[in-house]
C-alpha positions in Angstrom: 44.3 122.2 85.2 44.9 119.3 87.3 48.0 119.0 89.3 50.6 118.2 88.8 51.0 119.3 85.3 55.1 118.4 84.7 55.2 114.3 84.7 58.7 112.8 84.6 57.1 110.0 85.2 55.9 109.9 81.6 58.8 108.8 79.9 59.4 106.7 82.4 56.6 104.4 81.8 57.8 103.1 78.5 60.9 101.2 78.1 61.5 101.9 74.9 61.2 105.8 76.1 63.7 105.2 79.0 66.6 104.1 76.6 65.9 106.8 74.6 66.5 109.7 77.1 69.2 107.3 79.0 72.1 109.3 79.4 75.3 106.8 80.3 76.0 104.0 78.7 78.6 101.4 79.0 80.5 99.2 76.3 83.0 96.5 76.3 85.1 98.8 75.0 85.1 100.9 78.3 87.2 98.4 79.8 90.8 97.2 80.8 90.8 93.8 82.7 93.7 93.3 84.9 95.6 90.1 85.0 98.4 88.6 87.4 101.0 86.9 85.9 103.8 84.5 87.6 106.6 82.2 86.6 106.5 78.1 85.1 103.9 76.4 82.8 100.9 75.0 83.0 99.7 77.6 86.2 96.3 78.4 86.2 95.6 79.4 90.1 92.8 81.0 91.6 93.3 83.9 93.8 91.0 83.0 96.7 90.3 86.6 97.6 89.1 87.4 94.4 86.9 84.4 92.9 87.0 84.0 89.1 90.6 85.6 89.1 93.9 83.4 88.6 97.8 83.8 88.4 98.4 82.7 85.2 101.9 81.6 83.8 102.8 83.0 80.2 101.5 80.1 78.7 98.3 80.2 80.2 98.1 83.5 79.9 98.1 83.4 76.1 94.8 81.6 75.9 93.4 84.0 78.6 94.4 86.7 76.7 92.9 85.5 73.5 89.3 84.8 75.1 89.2 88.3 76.8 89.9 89.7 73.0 87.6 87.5 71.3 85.2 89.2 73.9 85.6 92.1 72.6 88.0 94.2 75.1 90.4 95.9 73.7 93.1 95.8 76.6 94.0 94.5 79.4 96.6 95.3 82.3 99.3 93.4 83.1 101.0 92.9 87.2 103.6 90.2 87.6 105.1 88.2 90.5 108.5 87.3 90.3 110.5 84.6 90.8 112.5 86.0 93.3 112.4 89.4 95.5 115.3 91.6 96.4 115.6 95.0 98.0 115.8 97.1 95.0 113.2 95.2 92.8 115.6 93.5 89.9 113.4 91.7 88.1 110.8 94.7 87.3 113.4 95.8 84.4 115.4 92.7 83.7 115.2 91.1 80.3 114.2 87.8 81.3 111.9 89.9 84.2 107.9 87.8 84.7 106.2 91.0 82.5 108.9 91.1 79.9 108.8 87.4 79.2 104.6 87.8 79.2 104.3 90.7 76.8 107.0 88.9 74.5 104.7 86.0 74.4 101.5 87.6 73.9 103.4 89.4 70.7 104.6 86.1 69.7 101.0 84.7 69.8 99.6 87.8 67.7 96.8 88.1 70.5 94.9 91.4 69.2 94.8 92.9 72.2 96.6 96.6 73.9 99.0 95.3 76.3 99.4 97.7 79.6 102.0 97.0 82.0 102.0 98.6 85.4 105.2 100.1 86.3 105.9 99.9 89.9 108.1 97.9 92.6 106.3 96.6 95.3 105.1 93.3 93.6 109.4 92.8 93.3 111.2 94.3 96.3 112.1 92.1 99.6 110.1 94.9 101.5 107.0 95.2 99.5 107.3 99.2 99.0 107.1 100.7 95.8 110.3 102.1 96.1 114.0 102.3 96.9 114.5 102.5 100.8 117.1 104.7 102.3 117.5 104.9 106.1 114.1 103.2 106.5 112.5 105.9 104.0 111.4 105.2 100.6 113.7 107.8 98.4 112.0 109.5 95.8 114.6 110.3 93.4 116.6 107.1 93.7 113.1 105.1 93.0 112.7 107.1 89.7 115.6 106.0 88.2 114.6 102.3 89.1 111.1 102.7 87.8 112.3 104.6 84.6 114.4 101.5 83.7 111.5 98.8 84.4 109.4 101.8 81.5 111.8 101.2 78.9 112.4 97.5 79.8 108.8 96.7 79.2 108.5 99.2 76.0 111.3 96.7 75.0 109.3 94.0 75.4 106.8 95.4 73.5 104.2 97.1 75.7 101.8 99.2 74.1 101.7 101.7 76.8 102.8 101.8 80.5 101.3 102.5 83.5 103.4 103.8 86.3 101.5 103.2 90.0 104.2 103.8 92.3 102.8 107.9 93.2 106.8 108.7 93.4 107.0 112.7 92.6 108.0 113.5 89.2 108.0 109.7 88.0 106.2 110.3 84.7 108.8 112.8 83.0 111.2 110.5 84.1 109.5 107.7 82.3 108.6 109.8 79.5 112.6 110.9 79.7 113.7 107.6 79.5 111.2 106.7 77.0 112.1 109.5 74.5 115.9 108.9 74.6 115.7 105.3 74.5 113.3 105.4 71.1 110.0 105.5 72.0 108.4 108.7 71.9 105.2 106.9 70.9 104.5 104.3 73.3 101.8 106.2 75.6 102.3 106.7 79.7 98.8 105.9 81.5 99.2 107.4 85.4 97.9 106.6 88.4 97.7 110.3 89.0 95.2 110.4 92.4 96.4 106.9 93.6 94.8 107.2 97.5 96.2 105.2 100.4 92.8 102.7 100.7 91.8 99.8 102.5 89.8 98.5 99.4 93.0 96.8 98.1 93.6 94.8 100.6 92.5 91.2 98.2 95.2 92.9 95.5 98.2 91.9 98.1 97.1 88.5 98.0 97.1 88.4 94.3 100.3 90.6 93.7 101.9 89.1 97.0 102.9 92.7 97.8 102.1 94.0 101.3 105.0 96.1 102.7 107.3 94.3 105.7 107.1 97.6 107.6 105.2 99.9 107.8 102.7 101.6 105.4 102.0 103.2 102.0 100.6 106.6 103.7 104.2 108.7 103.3 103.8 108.6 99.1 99.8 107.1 98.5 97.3 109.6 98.9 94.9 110.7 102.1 91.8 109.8 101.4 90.4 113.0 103.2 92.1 115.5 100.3 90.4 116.2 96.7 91.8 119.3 95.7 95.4 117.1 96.5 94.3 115.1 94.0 93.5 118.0 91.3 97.0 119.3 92.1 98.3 115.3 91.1 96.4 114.9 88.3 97.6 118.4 86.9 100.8 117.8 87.6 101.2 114.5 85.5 99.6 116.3 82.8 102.3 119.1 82.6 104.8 115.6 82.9 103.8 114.0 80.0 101.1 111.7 81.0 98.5 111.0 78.4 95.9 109.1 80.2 95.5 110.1 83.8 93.7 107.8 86.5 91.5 108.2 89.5 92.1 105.0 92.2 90.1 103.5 93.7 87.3 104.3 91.9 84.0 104.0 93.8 84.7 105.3 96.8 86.1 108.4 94.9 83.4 109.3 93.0 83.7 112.9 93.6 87.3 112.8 92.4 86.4 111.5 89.5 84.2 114.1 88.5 86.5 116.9 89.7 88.9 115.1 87.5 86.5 115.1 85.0 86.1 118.9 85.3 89.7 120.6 85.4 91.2 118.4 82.2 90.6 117.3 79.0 92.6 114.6 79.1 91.8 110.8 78.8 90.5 109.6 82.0 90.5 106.3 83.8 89.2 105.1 86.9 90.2 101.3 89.0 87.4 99.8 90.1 89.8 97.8 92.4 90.5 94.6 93.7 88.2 95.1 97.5 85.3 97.1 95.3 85.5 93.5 93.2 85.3 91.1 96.1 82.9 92.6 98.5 80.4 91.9 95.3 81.4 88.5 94.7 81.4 87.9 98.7 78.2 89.3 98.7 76.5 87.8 95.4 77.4 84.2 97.1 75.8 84.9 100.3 72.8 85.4 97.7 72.2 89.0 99.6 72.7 90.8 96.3 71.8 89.9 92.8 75.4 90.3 91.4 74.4 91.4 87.5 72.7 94.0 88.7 74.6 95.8 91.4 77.7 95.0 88.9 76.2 97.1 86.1 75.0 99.8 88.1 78.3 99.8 90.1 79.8 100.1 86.9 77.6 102.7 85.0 78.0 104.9 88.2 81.8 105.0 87.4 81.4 106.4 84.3 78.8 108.7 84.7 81.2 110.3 87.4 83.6 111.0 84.3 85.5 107.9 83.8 86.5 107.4 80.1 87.8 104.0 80.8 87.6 101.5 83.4 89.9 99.4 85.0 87.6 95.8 86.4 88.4 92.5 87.4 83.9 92.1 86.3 85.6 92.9 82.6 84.5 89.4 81.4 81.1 89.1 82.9 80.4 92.5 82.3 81.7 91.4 78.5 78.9 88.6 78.2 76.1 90.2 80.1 76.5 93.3 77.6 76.2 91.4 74.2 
């Protein structure tokens, strides 16, 4: 018999073979497209680090909103930048707070969409940590009660779930604390359970106007080195509450993702983030890459690591090259 007598190669061939045997696929409904948010009327700004994305005000953000449903995606994630800054982050739970004043207008408007909000404080305080700071320190247990307020204040609002970012210790059972007593034990906690300390945000601080005044995020975001740090995170939102857990970023953390994948059954999401995003669209304009295709495989990659859902600003393309 003539070698070789095992042929992959023989499904291959055929096209119609290939999607047969394909084992990942994507969907619109895999994904969550983040959106930036800001104070007035009429504002429709691009972000120039990240081409195709804007800062939308509520208004705006209402026919935004509506287009990315009629796409089919079933939610998207909400960051806001406020109208003013102070050192302990006021306007990430007031009433009248840039998120609060979106979500109420998005319900208002009926858009059929699930409406995330991330729960944290850098986009709001004066020093652009995520945090409260004590004696030059970010304090842990001061921050929770801060970020536990901004929870209920956007349940308030009407968020369908929240998603706190902020990788304080023991922030989601004091969310889902706060949520519970204040009336709603159903609205879901998403957490950025292995949120790593990365250089591929870098375009986000543009958008969220959030780089910190001193120093860096390294004493509370993860080292990228560690992956069985990330397990122990992951676990221990889990045992908190935390109903969907979340790998960021996501590509260079592929491996984490499928550990993740592998020690819980839990919902699990991955942020294909902001410097992932641009470093295609950077690329695709130089014409060095064909952007469709490196997008879907970039993509595709994500979930076969284990992702359930993913967080992308290529939501929308991905949306109409997918039809």
């Amino acid at each position: 018999m003539a070698f070789p007598t095992v042929r992959p190669r023989r499904i291959r061939n055929n096209p119609l073979l290939r999607r047969l045997v394909c084992e990942t696929t994507i969907s619109v409904s895999d994904f969550i497209y983040p959106l930036f948010v800001t104070h007035g009327e009429k504002v429709r700004s691009e972000i120039s680090s990240m081409p195709g994305n804007f800062h939308f005000s509520p208004d705006m953000l209402v026919e935004e909103v509506k287009e990315v449903a009629d796409l089919g995606i079933p939610a998207i994630m909400l960051f806001g930048i406020p109208a003013r800054k102070d050192p302990v982050g006021t306007e990430a739970y007031a009433d009248n707070g840039i998120i609060q004043t979106a979500v109420r207008s998005l319900k208002k408007n009926k858009v059929n969409i699930a409406v995330i909000t991330d729960v944290c404080l850098c986009e709001y305080t004066s020093h652009g940590h995520c945090g409260i700071i004590q004696n030059e320190n970010v304090d842990n247990d001061l921050s929770l009660e801060v970020l536990a307020k901004a929870a209920v204040s956007q349940a308030e609002a009407g968020a369908d779930m929240v998603a706190p970012s902020d990788m304080m210790d023991g922030r989601v059972q004091a969310i889902r604390q706060a949520l519970d007593l204040k009336g709603f034990k159903d609205t879901p906690v998403m957490s950025y359970a292995a949120k790593y300390a990365s250089s591929f945000y870098g375009p986000f601080r543009e958008a969220a106007d959030s780089a910190p005044q001193f120093g860096d995020r390294k004493g509370y975001q993860m080292d990228y080195h560690n992956i069985r740090e990330a397990v122990r995170e992951l676990l221990l939102d889990v045992e908190e509450g935390a109903d969907i857990v979340m790998v960021k970023p996501a590509l260079a953390y592929l491996d984490v993702l499928r550990t993740a994948r592998e020690v819980t059954l839990h919902p699990l999401a991955a942020y294909n983030v902001s410097g992932e995003f641009s470093m295609v669209k950077a690329a695709a304009m130089k014409g060095w890459i064909k952007e469709k295709e490196i997008t879907l495989e970039i993509i595709t990659s994500i979930k076969r690591a284990g992702a359930d859902m993913i967080l992308t600003y290529h939501a929308k393309d991905l949306a109409r090259w997918l039809e």
